[in-house]
KEMARDREN-348556 format. One record per residue (C-alpha): x, y, z; residue in one letter. Coordinates in steps of 0.02 Angstrom, whole numbers, plus 50000, padded with zeros to 5 digits. Layout:
N
xx;yy;zz;type
X;Y;Z;A .
...
//
This chain:
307
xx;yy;zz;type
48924;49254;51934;X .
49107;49202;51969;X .
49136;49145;52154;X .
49258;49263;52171;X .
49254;49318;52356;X .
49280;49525;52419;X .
49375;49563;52554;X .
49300;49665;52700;X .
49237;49818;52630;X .
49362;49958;52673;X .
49303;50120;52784;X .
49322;50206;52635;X .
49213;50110;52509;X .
49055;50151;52629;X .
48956;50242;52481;X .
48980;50112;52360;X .
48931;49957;52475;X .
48744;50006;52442;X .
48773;49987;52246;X .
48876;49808;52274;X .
48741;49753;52391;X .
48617;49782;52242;X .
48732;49680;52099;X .
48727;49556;52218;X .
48525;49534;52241;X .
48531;49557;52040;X .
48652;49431;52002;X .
48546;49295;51929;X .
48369;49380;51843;X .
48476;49543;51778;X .
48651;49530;51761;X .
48695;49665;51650;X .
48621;49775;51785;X .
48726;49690;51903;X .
48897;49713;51787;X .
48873;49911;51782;X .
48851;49907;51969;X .
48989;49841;52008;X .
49085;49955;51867;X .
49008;50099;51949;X .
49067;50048;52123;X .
49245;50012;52017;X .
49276;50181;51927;X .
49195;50287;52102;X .
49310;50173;52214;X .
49443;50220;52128;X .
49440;50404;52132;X .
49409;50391;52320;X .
49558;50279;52368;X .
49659;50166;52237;X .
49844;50164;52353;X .
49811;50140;52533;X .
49848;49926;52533;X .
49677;49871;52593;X .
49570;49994;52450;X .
49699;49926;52324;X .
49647;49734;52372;X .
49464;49763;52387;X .
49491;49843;52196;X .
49590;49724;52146;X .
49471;49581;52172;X .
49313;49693;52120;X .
49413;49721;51960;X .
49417;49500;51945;X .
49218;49488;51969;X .
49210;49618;51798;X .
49312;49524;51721;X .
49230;49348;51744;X .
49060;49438;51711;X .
49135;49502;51548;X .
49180;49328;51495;X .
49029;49264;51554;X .
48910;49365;51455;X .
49041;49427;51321;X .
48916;49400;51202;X .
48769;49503;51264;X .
48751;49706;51177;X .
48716;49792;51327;X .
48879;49708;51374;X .
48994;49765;51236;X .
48898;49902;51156;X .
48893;50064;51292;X .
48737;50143;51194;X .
48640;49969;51227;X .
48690;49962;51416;X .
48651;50129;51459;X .
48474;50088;51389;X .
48458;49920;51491;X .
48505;50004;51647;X .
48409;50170;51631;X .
48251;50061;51593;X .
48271;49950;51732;X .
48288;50103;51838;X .
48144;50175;51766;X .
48034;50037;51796;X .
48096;50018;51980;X .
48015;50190;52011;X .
47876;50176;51926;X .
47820;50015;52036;X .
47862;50103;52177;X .
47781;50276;52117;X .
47637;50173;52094;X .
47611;50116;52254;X .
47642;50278;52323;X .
47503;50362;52232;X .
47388;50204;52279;X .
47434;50230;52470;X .
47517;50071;52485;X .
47657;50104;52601;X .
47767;49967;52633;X .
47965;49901;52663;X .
47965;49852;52461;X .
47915;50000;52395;X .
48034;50099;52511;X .
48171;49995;52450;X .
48108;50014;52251;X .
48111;50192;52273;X .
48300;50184;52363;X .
48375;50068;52234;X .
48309;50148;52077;X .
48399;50307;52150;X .
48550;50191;52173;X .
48541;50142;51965;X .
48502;50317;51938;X .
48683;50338;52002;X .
48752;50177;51904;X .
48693;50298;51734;X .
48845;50398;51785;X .
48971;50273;51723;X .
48894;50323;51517;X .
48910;50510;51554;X .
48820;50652;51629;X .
48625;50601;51683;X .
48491;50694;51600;X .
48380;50832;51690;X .
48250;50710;51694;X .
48357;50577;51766;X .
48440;50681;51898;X .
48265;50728;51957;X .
48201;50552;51960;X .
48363;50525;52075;X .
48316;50671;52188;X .
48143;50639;52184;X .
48170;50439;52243;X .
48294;50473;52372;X .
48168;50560;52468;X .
48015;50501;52431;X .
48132;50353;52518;X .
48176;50450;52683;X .
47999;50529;52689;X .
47902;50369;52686;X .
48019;50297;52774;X .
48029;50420;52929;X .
47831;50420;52916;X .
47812;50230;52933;X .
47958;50227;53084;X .
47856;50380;53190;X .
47678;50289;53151;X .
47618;50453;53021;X .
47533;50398;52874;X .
47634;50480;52721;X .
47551;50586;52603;X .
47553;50506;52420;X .
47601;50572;52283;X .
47731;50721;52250;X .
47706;50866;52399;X .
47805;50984;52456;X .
47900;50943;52605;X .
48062;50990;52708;X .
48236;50884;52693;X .
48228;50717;52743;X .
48368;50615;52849;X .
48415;50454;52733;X .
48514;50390;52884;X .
48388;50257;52959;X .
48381;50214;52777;X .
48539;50172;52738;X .
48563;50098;52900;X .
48423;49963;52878;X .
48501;49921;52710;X .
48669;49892;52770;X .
48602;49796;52927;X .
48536;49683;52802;X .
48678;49583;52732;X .
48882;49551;52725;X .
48996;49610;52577;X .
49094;49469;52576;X .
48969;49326;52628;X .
48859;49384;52510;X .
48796;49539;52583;X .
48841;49723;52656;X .
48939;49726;52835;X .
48836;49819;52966;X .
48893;50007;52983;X .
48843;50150;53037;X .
48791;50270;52925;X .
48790;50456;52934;X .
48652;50589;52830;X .
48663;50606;52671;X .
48795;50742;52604;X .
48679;50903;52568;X .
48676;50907;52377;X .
48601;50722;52432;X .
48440;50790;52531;X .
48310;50843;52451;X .
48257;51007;52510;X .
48171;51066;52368;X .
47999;51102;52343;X .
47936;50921;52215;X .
47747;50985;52202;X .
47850;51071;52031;X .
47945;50915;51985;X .
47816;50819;51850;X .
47839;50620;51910;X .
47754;50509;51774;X .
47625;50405;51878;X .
47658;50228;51886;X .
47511;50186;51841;X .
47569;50127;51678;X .
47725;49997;51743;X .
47706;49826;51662;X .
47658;49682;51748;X .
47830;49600;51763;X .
47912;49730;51869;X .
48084;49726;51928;X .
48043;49720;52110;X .
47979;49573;52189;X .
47797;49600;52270;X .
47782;49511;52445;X .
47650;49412;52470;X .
47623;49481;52640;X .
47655;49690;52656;X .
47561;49712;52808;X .
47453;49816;52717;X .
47287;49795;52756;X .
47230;49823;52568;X .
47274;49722;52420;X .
47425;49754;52323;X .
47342;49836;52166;X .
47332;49748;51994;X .
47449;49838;51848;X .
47323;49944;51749;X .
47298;49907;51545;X .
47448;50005;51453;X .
47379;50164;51370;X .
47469;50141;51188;X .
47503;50297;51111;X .
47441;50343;50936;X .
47563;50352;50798;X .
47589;50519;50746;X .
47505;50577;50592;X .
47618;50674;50537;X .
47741;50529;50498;X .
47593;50434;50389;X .
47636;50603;50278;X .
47823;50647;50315;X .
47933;50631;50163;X .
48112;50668;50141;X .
48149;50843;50090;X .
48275;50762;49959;X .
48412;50864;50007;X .
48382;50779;50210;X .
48567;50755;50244;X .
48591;50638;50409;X .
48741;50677;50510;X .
48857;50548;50616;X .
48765;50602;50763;X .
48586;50594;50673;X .
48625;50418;50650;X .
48694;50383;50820;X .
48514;50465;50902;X .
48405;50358;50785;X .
48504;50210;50866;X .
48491;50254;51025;X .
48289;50269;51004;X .
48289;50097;50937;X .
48405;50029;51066;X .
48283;50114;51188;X .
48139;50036;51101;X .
48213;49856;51103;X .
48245;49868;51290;X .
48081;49941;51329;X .
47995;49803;51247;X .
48095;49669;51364;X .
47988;49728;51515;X .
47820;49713;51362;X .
47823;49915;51382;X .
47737;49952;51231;X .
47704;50136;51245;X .
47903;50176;51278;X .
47949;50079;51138;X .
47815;50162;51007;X .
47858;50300;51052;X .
48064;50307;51031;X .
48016;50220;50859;X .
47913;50359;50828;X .
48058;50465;50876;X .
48181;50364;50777;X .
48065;50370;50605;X .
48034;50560;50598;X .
48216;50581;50647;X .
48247;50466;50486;X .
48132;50537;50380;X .
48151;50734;50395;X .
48314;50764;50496;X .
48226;50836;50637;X .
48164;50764;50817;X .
//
C-alpha cells in the first residue's frame, strides 16, 4: 500500500474507523478487500460530513490511498470490474463467518473467533458500496454482530456461551467495539482509542435467530481468512477443517437441451457471469462445493433460460 499517512480520525468518522482498521490488517494477503474498505469508509464518510475543514482533510487524503491502490493493482478484475469485486469481497466475508461459525458450533470460544464473527459483519457492510445486500447477506450481518456481543459478554462475565444459533435477548456491542478500537492508531497504523457508545437499534439484534438457517462451518476450507493462534487459551484443540462434501451435478443438466427458441436476455447473460465470477473466486479459497454449484447455476441458466 502507498505510505500515504491519515490524519487523526475526526469525531465524526467514529463508525467507519472499525472498517479502516480492517484495510489496514488486510493490506498485504488481500488487498482488494482492503481497496473496498477503504471505498466504503470513502462514499459513508462522505454522506456524514464532506465540509467541516478537518472531515474534508481526512477525505481528502483517504481519497489519495484509493487512488495509489488503484494504480497499484490497476490490473486486477475485482479491481476494475464491480461484478468481480463484489464476488471477492462477499466470499471473503463468507468465509470469515464460516471459520468463526465453526468454532462456535465446536464450543471453541475465543478472542479470534469473536473478532471473525465482528469483521465479517464489518465486510458484510463493505457489500453496500455494489448495491443493496441480499436477505441472506443482511442476516449473516445481523446474525454475526451478535453472535459477537453474545460471546463476547459471556466470556467477559465468566458464562460459558451456548453454541450454535439460540434465541436470546439484544446484546450491547459496546465492550466490543471498545476492545477493537483500544487496539490500534488510525494514523500510526491503527484506530485511536475512543469511547464507543451501543450500537444504534436497527444494529442490535433482538430478534429471535433459532429461525435464521446459518450454514454450519463445518465445511470452510483449510486456508481461512483468519489467522488461528497458536495459543487460544482453550483448553481443547483448535479443530481440524472437515473433508468438503462436493455436491453432485444435477441430472437434470446431463439431459437439458435448448428449447431452440431459448432466447437469453442482457440480464440472462449478466447472471450467468456473475455465477462464474462467483465460481472463480470461490475456488481461490479451494471451495469446491460453492464453485460447482454457481457453475451448475450458470449451465442450466445457459442451457434452458431458467435458474
Amino acid at each position: 500500500m502507498a505510505a500515504t499517512a491519515l490524519p487523526p480520525l475526526p469525531p465524526q468518522f467514529k463508525s467507519i474507523q472499525h472498517h479502516l482498521r480492517t484495510a489496514q490488517e488486510l493490506d498485504k494477503r488481500e488487498p482488494v478487500v482492503a481497496y473496498y474498505c477503504r471505498l466504503y469508509a470513502m462514499q459513508t464518510g462522505m454522506k456524514i460530513d464532506s465540509k467541516t475543514p478537518e472531515c474534508r482533510k481526512f477525505l481528502s487524503k483517504l481519497m489519495d490511498q484509493l487512488e495509489a491502490m488503484k494504480k497499484q493493482f490497476g490490473d486486477n478484475e475485482a479491481i476494475t470490474q464491480d461484478i468481480v469485486g463484489s464476488a471477492h469481497v462477499e466470499n471473503y466475508a463468507l468465509k470469515m463467518f464460516l471459520y468463526a461459525d465453526n468454532e462456535d458450533r465446536a464450543g471453541q470460544f475465543h478472542k479470534n473467533m469473536i473478532k471473525s464473527f465482528y469483521t465479517a459483519s464489518l465486510l458484510i457492510d463493505v457489500l453496500t458500496v455494489f448495491g443493496e445486500l441480499s436477505e441472506e447477506n443482511a442476516q449473516h450481518r445481523k446474525y454475526a454482530r451478535w453472535k459477537a456481543a453474545y460471546i463476547h459478554n459471556c466470556l467477559k462475565n465468566g458464562e460459558t456461551p451456548q453454541p450454535g444459533p439460540i434465541g436470546m435477548e439484544g446484546e450491547s456491542f459496546a465492550d466490543v467495539e471498545r476492545e477493537e478500537a483500544e487496539s490500534s492508531s488510525l494514523h500510526s497504523g491503527t484506530t485511536q482509542p475512543t469511547s464507543s457508545s451501543t450500537y444504534e437499534a436497527n444494529n442490535k439484534a433482538t430478534s429471535n435467530y433459532t429461525g435464521i438457517h446459518i450454514p454450519p462451518g463445518a465445511h470452510a476450507p483449510a486456508n481461512t481468512p483468519a489467522e488461528v493462534p497458536h495459543n487460544t487459551g482453550v483448553t481443547s484443540n483448535t479443530i481440524q477443517p472437515s473433508p468438503q462434501n462436493i455436491p453432485l451435478v444435477d441430472p437434470s443438466l446431463y439431459s437439458a437441451q435448448s428449447a431452440g427458441e431459448v432466447r437469453l436476455t442482457p440480464e440472462d447473460f449478466a447472471r450467468a457471469q456473475k455465477y462464474c465470477k462467483y465460481a472463480g473466486s470461490a475456488l481461490q479459497y479451494e471451495d469446491v462445493s460453492t464453485a460447482v454449484q454457481n457453475l451448475q447455476k450458470a449451465l442450466k441458466l445457459l442451457i434452458t433460460g431458467r435458474e
